[in-house]
C-alpha positions as CSV (number, residue, x, y, z in Angstrom):
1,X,22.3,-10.1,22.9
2,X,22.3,-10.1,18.8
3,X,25.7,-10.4,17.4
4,X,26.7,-7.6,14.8
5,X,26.0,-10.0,11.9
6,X,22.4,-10.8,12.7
7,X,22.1,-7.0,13.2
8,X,23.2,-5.8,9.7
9,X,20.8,-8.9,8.6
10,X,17.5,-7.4,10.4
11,X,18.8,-3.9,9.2
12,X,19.0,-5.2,5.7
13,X,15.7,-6.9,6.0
14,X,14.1,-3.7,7.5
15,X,15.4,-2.0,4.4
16,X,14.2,-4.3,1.6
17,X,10.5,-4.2,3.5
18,X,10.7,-0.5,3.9
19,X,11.3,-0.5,0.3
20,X,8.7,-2.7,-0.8
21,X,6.4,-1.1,1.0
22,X,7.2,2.2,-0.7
23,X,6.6,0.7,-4.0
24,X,3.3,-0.3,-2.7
25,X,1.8,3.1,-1.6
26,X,3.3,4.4,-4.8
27,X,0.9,2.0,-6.6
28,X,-1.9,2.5,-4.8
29,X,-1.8,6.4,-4.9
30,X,-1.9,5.9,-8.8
31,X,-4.4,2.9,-8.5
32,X,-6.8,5.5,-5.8
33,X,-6.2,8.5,-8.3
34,X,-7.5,6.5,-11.0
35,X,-10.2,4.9,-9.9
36,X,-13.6,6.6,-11.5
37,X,-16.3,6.0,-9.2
38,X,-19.3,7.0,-10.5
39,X,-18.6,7.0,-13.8
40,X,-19.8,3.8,-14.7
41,X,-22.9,2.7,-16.5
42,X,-23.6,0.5,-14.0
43,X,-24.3,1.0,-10.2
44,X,-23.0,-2.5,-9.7
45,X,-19.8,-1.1,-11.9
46,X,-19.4,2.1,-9.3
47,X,-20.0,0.4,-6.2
48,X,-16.9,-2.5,-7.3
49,X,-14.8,0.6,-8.1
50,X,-15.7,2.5,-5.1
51,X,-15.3,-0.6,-2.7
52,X,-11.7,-1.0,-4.3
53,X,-10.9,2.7,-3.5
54,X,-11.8,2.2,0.1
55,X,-9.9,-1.0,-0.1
56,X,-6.7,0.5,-1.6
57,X,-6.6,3.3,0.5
58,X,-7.1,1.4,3.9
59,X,-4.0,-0.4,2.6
60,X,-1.8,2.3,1.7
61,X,-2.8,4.2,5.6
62,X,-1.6,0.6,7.1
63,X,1.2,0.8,5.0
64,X,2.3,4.4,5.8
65,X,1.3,4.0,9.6
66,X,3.8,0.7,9.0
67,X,6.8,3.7,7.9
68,X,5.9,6.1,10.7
């Protein structure tokens, strides 16, 4: 059985991540949001950017499955 103390430690823990991970999807909705795909002058330039975008926004589902 976990004592009270190691409890309020996990909770605190819990809370810190749960906040990080808000940060996070906060980012990444600005990073997805400005992210220009096909605006480049490059098609090397658009596929990086669009590769990112499907990069950030694979991370920011995980994270908002992770706070589900």
């Amino acid at each position: 059985m976990l004592s009270p103390e190691r409890i309020e430690r996990l909770r605190g823990y819990l809370l810190e991540q749960q906040a990080t991970l808000k940060q996070q999807l906060v980012s990444m909705a600005d990073a997805i949001q400005e992210a220009n795909v096909g605006l480049g002058k490059h098609m090397e330039e658009d596929a990086t950017a669009a590769f990112d975008q499907a990069t950030t926004l694979t991370f920011r589902l995980g994270h908002e499955r992770a706070l589900a």
